[in-house]
Every structure is written in C-alpha cells, then in structure tokens.
C-alpha positions in Angstrom: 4.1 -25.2 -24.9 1.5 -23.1 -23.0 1.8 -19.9 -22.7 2.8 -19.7 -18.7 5.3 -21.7 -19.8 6.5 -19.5 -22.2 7.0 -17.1 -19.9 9.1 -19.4 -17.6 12.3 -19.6 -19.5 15.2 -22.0 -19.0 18.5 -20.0 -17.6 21.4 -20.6 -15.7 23.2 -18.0 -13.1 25.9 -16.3 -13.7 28.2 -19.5 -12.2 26.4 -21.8 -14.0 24.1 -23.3 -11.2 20.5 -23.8 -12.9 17.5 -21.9 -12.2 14.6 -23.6 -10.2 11.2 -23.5 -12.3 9.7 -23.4 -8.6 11.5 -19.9 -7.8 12.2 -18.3 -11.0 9.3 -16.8 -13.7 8.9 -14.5 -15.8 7.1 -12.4 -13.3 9.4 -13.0 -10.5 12.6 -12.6 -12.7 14.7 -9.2 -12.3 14.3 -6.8 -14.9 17.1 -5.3 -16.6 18.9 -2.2 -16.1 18.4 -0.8 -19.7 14.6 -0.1 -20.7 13.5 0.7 -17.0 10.5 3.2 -18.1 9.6 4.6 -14.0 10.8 7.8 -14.1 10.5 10.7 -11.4 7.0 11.4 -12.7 5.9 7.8 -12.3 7.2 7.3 -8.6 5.1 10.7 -8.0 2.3 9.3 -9.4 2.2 6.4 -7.5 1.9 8.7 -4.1 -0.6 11.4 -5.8 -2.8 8.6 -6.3 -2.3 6.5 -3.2 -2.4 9.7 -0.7 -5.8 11.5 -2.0 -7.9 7.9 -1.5 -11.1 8.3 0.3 -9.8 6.1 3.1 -7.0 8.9 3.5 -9.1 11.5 4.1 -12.1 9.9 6.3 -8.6 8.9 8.3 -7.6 12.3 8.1 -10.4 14.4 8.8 -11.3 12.0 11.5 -8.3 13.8 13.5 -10.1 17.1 13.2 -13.2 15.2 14.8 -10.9 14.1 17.9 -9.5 17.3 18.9 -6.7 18.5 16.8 -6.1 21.8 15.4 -5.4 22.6 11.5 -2.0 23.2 13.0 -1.8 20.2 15.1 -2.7 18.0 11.6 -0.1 19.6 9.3 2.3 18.6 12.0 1.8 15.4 12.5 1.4 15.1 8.4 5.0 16.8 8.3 6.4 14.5 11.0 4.9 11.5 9.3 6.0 12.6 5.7 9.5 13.2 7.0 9.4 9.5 8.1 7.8 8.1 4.8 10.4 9.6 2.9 13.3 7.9 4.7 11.3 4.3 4.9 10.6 4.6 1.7 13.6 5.6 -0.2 15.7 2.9 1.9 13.0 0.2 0.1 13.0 1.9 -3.4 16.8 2.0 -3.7 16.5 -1.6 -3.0 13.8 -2.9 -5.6 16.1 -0.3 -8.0 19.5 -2.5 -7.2 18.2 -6.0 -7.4 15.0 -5.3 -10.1 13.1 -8.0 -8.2 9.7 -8.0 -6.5 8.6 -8.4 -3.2 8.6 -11.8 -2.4 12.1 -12.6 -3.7 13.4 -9.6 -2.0 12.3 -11.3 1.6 14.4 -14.3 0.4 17.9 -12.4 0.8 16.3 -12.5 4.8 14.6 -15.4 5.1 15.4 -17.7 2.5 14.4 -19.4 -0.4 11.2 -21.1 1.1 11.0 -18.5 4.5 9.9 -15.5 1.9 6.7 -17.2 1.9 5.6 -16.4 5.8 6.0 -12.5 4.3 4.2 -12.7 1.2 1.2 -14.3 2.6 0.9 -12.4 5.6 1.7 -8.7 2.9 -0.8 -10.6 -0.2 -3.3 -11.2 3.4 -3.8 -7.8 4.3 -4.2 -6.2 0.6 -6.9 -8.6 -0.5 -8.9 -7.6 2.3 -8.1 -3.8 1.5 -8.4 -4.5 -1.8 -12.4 -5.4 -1.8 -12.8 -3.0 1.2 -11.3 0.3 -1.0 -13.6 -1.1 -3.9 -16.7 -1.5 -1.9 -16.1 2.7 -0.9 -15.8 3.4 -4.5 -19.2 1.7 -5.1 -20.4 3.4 -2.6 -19.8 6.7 -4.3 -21.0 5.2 -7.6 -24.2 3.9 -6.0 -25.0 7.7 -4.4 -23.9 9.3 -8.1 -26.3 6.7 -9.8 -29.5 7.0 -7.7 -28.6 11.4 -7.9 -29.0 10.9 -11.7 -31.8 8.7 -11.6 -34.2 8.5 -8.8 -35.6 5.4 -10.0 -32.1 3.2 -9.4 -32.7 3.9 -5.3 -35.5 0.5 -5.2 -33.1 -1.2 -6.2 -30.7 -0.1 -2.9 -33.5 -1.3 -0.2 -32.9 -5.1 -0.3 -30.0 -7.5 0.5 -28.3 -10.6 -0.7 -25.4 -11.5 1.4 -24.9 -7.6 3.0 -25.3 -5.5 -0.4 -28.0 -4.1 -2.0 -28.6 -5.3 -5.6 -27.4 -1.8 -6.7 -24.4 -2.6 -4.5 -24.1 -5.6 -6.2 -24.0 -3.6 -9.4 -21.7 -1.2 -9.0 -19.0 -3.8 -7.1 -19.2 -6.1 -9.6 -18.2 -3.3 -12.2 -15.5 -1.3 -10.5 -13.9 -4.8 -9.5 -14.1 -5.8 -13.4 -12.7 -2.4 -14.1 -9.9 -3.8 -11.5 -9.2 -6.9 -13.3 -9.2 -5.3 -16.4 -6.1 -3.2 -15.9 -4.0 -5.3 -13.9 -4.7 -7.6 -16.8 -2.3 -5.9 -19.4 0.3 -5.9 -16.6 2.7 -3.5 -14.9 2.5 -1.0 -18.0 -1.0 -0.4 -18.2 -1.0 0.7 -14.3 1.8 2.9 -15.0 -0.2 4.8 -17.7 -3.5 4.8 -15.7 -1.6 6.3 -12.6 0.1 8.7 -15.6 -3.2 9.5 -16.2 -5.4 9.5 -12.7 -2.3 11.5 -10.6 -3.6 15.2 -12.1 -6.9 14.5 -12.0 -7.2 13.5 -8.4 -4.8 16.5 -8.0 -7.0 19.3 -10.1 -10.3 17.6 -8.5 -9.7 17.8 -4.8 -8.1 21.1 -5.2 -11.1 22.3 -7.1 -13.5 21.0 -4.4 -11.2 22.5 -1.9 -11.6 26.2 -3.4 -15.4 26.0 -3.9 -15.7 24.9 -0.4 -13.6 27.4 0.5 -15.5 30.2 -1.5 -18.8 28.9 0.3 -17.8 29.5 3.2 -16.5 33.1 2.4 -13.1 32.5 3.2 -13.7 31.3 6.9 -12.3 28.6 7.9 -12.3 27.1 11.5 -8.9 25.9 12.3 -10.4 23.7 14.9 -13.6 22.2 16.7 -15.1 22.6 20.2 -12.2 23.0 23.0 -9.2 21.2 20.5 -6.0 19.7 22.5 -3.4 22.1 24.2 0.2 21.0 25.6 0.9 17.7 26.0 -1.9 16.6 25.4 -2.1 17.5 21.9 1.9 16.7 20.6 0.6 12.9 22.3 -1.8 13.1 19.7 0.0 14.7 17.0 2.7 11.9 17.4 -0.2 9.0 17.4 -1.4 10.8 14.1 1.8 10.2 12.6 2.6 6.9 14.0 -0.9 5.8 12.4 0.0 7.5 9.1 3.3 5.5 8.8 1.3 2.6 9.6 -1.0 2.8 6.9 2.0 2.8 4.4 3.6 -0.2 6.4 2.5 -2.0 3.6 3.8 -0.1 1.0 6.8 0.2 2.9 7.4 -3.9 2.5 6.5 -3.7 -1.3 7.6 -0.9 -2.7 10.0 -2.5 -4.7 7.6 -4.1 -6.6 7.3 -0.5 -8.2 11.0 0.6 -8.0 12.2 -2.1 -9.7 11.6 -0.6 -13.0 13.1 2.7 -12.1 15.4 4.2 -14.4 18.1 5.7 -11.6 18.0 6.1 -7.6 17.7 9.6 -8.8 14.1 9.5 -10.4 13.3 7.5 -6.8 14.6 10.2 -4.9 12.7 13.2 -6.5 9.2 11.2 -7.2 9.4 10.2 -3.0 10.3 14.5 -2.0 7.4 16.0 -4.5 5.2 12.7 -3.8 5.6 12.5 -0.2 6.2 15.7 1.9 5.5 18.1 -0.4 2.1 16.2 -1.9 1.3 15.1 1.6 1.4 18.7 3.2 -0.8 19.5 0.4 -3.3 16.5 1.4 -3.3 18.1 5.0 -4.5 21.2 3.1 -7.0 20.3 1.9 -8.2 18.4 4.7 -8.0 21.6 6.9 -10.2 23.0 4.3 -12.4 20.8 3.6 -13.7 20.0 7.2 -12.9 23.7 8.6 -14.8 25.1 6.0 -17.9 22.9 6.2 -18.0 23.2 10.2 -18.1 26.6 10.1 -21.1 26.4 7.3 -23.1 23.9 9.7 -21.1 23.0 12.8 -21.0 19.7 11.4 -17.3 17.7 11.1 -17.2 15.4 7.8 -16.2 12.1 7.6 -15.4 11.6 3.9 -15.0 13.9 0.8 -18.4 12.2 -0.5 -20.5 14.0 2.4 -19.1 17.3 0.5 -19.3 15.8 -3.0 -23.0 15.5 -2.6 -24.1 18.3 -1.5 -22.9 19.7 -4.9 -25.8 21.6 -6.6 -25.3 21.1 -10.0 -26.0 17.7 -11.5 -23.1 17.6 -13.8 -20.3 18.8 -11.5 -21.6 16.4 -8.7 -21.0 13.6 -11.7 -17.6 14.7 -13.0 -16.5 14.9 -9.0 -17.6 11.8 -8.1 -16.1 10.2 -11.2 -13.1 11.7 -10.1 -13.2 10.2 -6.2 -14.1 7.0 -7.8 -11.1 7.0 -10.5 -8.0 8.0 -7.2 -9.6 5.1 -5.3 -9.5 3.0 -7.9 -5.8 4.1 -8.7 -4.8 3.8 -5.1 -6.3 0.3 -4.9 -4.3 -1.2 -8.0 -1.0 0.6 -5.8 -1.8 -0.3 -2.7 -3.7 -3.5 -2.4 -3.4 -5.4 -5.9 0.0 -5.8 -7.5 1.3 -7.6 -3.9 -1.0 -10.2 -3.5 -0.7 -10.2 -7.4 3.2 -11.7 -6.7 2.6 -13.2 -3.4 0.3 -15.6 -5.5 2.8 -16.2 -8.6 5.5 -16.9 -5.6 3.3 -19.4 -3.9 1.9 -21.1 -7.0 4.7 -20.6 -9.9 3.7 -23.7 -12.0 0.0 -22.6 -12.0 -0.2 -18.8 -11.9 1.4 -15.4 -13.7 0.6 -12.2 -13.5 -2.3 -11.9 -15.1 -4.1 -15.3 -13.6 -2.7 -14.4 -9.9 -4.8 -11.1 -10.4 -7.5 -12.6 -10.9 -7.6 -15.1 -8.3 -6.4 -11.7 -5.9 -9.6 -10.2 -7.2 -11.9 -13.5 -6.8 -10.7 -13.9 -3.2 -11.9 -10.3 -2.6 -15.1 -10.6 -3.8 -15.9 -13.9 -1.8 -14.9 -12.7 1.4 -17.7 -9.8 1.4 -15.7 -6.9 1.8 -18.3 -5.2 3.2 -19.0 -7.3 5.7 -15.5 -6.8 6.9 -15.8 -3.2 6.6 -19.0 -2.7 8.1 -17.6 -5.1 11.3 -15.5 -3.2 13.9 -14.2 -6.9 15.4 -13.1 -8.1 12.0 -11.4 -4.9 10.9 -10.0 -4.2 14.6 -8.3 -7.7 15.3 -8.3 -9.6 12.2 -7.1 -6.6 10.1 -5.6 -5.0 12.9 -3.4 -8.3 14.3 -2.5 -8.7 10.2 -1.2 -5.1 10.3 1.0 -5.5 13.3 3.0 -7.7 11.7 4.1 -6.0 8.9 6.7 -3.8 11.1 8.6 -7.1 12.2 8.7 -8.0 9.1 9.8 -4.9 7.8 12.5 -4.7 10.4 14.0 -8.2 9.6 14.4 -7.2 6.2 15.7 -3.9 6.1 17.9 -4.7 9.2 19.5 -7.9 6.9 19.6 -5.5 3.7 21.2 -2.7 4.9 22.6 -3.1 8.7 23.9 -7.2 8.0 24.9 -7.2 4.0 25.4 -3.3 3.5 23.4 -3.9 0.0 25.5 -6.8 -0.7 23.3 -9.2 -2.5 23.8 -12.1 -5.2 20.7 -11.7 -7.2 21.1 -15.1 -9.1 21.6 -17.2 -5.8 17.5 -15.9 -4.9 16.7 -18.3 -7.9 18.1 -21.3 -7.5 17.3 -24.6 -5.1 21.2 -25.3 -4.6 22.0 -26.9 -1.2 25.1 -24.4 -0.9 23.4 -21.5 -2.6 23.5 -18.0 -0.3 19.9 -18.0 0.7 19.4 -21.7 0.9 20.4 -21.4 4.8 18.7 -24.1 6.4 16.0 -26.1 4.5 15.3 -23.0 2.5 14.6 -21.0 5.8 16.4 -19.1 7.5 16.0 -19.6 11.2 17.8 -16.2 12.5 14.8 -14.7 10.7 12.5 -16.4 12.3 13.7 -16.2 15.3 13.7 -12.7 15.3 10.4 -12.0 13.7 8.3 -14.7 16.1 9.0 -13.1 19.4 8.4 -9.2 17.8 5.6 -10.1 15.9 4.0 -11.7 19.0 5.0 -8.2 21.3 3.4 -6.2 18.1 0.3 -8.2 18.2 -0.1 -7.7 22.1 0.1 -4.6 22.0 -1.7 -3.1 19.1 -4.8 -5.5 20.0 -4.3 -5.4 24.2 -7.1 -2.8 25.5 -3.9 -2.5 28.3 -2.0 -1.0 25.9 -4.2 0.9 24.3 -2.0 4.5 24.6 0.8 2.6 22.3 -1.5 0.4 20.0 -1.0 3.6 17.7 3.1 3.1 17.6 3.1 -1.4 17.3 4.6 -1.3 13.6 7.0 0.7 15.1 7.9 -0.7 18.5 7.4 -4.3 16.4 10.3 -3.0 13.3 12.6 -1.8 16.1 12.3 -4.7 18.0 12.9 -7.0 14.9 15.6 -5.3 13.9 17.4 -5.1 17.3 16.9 -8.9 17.7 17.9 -10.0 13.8 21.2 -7.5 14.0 21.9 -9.3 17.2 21.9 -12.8 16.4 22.5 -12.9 12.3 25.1 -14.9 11.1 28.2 -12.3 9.7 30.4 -15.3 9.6 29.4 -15.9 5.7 30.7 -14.0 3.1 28.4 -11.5 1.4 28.8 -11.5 -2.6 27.4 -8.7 -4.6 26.2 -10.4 -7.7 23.5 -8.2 -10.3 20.7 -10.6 -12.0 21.7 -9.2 -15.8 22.6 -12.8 -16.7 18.8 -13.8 -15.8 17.0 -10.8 -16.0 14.1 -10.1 -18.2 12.9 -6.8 -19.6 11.3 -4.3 -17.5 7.5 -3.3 -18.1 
C-alpha cells in the first residue's frame, strides 16, 4: 500500500452508504470535534499576518496618493472591517460545524461534481497571487542582498525570461521556503503564523514610531487639495468595497482554517481583535507611514520597502526587511496556498494529497512568471481582474444555500458519497439551480468590473455579483427536499 493510499481510508456513513475513493481523503475528510488545536490566538494570527502584507499597504497607501485624508482612510478601513467581520464569521462558523474544507463545502450548493467550477476558479486566482506575493518578497530580499553586498547588484542587470539572475535567486529560495512549510501540513503553518503574527506586529509598529520620530511628530493628514463632500464618502465607500474584495477570497475559503477551531467562540474573538481592531491599527500605520514621509520630502510612498531602505543603519535595515519578507511570506501560505492546495487534492484525489498538491500549486506558480503577470497591467486588470469577479457569485450561492435555504442544515456524510439518491447528488452530481444562478451573475460581475462603462462601480462587482447570486439562488432553489442535519464524526479524521 502506498502511502496516499494510506491516507485514503475505507469508511462507511453514518447509514451505511459507502464512501467514494473519488470524494473522500484524508485531506478532504472532516476533522473531529475533539483535538481541534485553532484557538482565538490562531484565528488572530491568521489576520495579523494576512492584513500587514506588502500588497496591503502599497493598496493602502495608494488611497493617500488619490486624494483621501487620514480620516477619510480609517473610515473606509472601519466600514470595511465592520463588513469583514460579518462575511467572515458567517464562513468560519461554517468550516467550525461541518470540519470540512473548501471544496466540499461548495458541494452542499452545487453538488458532488458542481464544487469543482468553485475550486478551480478559488485554486485559479491564488496561484497567480501566490507567485505574484513571492516575487514582492524577492524583491525586498534582492534590495536587502545588494545593501549588504554591493557586489550582488551585476548580477541584477541581465534577464532570462523577465528576472534578473539575482531575481532568479532569491524566487527560487523564498518559493522553496514555501514548499517547505506547507510540506509538514496544516500544523506547521499554524506554528509559523504563531510565530510571524508579533513580529510583523512589533516591526511595522517599530518602523511606524521611528518614522514618526523623524519627522518630529508631524504628520500630514493629507496631500495636495484631498476630497471634500461627496466626493470623498464616493471614495471612501470604493476603498472599502475594494478592501472586501481583496478578502473575497478568503471569504470563500475560510473554512479551510476554521475547521480546526476548537468553539464558534475562539472564531468570534480571533475575527473582533484580528479584524477591526487589527485593521484600524493597519490604517494607523499607514497614516503614519505615508503622512510622515510626505511631510519629510513631499513625496507619497508606495510600499513600506521605499521606507525600509532608507534605513541608515545596516543591521536594522536587515532585521526590517527580514521582517517584511517573513508577513509576506505568512500571508502568502494564508491567502494564496492552502486553497489551490485542496482545490488540487479535490480535482485529482487518486494522484495528489496535501503535501504533493502543494507542490504542484507551487510549480504552476513558478512557470507562469509571476512577474510577468505582475509587471503586466492587461494580465493583472482582466485576467486577474475577470477571475476576481467571480468570486462574489460564488460566494453568494453558497452562503445563500448554507444559511438562507438549509438554515445550517447539512448531512456531512452525504458530501462523500457517489449515491444516486444521496443529498448533494442532485442532478449528475450538479446541481443545476446553482448554476443557474451563478452563470447569469457571474457574467453581470464580469461586465461590470472589466467594462470601462462601468467604471464608477467596477470597485463594488463582488458585491453587486454576491447579491445578485444570492437573490437569484434564494429565488429558484429547490425547498421541496428535506434538509437533514447529519455531523461527519462517523467519518471524520483528526484535526491538524
């Protein structure tokens, strides 16, 4: 017996119907209520990390750049946290009830075989984030390298395929880094995100005072002639439409996460210091950090990095951009690893677990040049962009069927079987009501984030697409089957 088939074991449901080899692993299994480990701490962790990524903050201070005022960006941050908090709680609580991932959560929607249009479209989007949020971190590390020694910058003039052979270099080993962790499995990120959360917390807080300090306690709330009246709560309410966005896709997969969670409890207190109160903070320090270097030089950042180096001494300018490098890394294992990691195993259950899914995640964003993606407005504007608009459909299918349709009703075992008359069977394993719903909103989400007519609401498409989704699945989803609420014990394996 091989090992991936070791971890593939032969159970029946709680009624006796038989498990299907082609649904049910190891990785995919639920995971049983006693030994859960994610506690209130870990669920912080996960948004310490995630928040403070460099991404994050170009995104952030970029708002300071088009006209807002430090009072303009704490509200939209406070409007959007509010927002995150709900979204996100809904989707913990129910990766907490059923212990099951991503992909076999979108069955209870659209069925046994449908989950698959979700996973790949949610797996899509992170492997292109994933090599793009690596590529930044290698970035940093190339600057930090050729800062310590001058020598390393011939070797940052050339290019093979886009990169620099330093490039090369420093990729290569923050992507094995990558590989490396997600390699011992679900534990190990735990404890690295254990371990990364205070130090991102303590270093952009520390780079926030000595700015702060250099500046003499001055710090312009705002640039040029910012946004007044309408004009500015427009913008403050894009800002936070756009900050939900960029969660829409750990919205969909948060479950992945939760489903280790001890209570609803530990979700609930890790989302309120994680989320609003850790995301005011972020807004903080972004006020900070670009008001106080424009009133040093006039000049709006675009990254922490632009502050990082101009950071005198040799070994603080190391330990800080260790430090940047370390919360990107930690928000790329969140954010844009473990769901293509379980999109794969879904997709390919006879061939791939955890640990071999992560690294075919990780192979697929390496060939597809990240920074050739990044570093192309088109690609990242309508490839990236159209992928990202579908995520609110897809999102409002699902939480409309979980919550609206089954009131958190769900049979756990039925999610793992192939049974003609099983729950989630529905109609050749999809479920067409689903569809049916998410074709038509997708389509209007697409149009208008990508339409240059509707450029004024591209900003709100995961949320004009999720309400439309919703609308539509709530009004045409069959309630004439009964709803059983069945827990996975009989089949579950333990938590990590």
């Amino acid at each position: 017996m091989t090992a991936l088939e070791d971890r593939r074991p032969s159970v029946r449901t709680g009624d006796g119907t038989a498990t299907s080899s082609g649904l049910y692993t190891y990785d995919l299994a639920p995971t049983k209520r006693e030994g859960r480990r994610w506690g209130a701490y870990n669920v912080f962790t996960l948004w310490a990390n995630d928040v403070h990524s460099l991404g994050n903050y170009a995104f952030a201070i970029g708002l300071f750049a088009l006209g807002l005022n430090v009072w303009g960006i704490l509200a939209a941050f406070a409007l959007a946290s509010v927002l995150l908090f709900l979204l996100l709680t809904l989707s913990g609580f129910m990766g907490h009830k059923t212990g099951v991932p991503f992909p076999v959560m979108s069955r209870i929607a659209f069925g046994i075989k449908g989950a698959k249009i979700p996973a790949i479209v949610r797996g899509a989007v992170a492997i292109a984030w994933f090599g793009i949020q690596t590529y930044l971190a290698a970035a940093v590390l190339s600057a930090l390298l050729v800062a310590m020694f001058p020598s390393l910058a011939s070797l940052d003039t050339n290019s093979l395929l886009g990169q620099s052979t330093l490039g090369w270099i420093t990729f290569l080993a923050l992507w094995a880094l990558q590989v490396l962790i997600v390699s011992y499995g679900m534990q190990m990120i735990r404890r690295y995100m254990a371990f990364a959360a205070p130090t991102t917390l303590l270093t952009t807080c520390a780079l926030a005072v000595w700015m702060f300090v250099r500046a003499d306690g001055s710090v312009s709330v705002s640039i040029g002639d910012p946004l007044t009246g309408g004009a500015m709560w427009l913008q403050v309410l894009r800002a936070a439409a756009l900050w939900v966005v960029i969660y829409g896709t750990f919205v969909l997969n948060f479950c992945d996460f939760t489903r280790s969670a001890r209570s609803r409890g530990s979700i609930v207190r890790g989302n309120v210091v994680g989320i609003p109160v850790n995301m005011l903070f972020f807004a903080v320090i972004v006020a900070v950090l670009s008001g106080a270097q424009f009133t040093l030089d006039g000049h709006v950042i675009t990254s922490p990095t632009d502050i990082v180096r101009t950071i005198p001494n040799m070994f603080l300018l190391a330990v800080a951009s260790l430090c940047l490098i370390a919360l990107t890394v930690a928000a790329n294992l969140l954010a844009n690893f473990v769901a293509p990691i379980y999109a794969l195993v879904n997709l390919f259950p006879h061939r791939l677990d955890f640990r071999r899914a992560g690294l075919v995640s990780a192979v697929l964003g390496l060939v597809i040049t990240p920074w050739n993606l990044y570093n192309s407005p088109v690609v990242v504007n309508y490839f990236l962009g159209g992928l990202g608009a579908l995520l609110g459909p897809l999102f409002g299918v699902i939480m409309a069927d979980y919550w609206l349709l089954r009131k958190s009703r769900v049979n756990v075992p039925a999610l793992y079987t192939e049974d003609t008359g099983a729950e989630y069977h529905y109609r050749r394993g999809y479920n067409p009501r689903a569809v049916a719903a998410f074709v038509p909103s997708a389509a209007i989400a697409v149009v208008v984030a990508l339409v240059p007519f509707f450029h004024a609401a591209a900003g709100f498409s995961w949320f004009i697409g999720a309400v439309i989704a919703a609308a539509l699945y709530a009004l045409i989803a069959d309630r004439a089957s009964p709803f059983r609420d069945v827990d996975g014990e009989s089949i579950a394996v333990a938590a990590e």
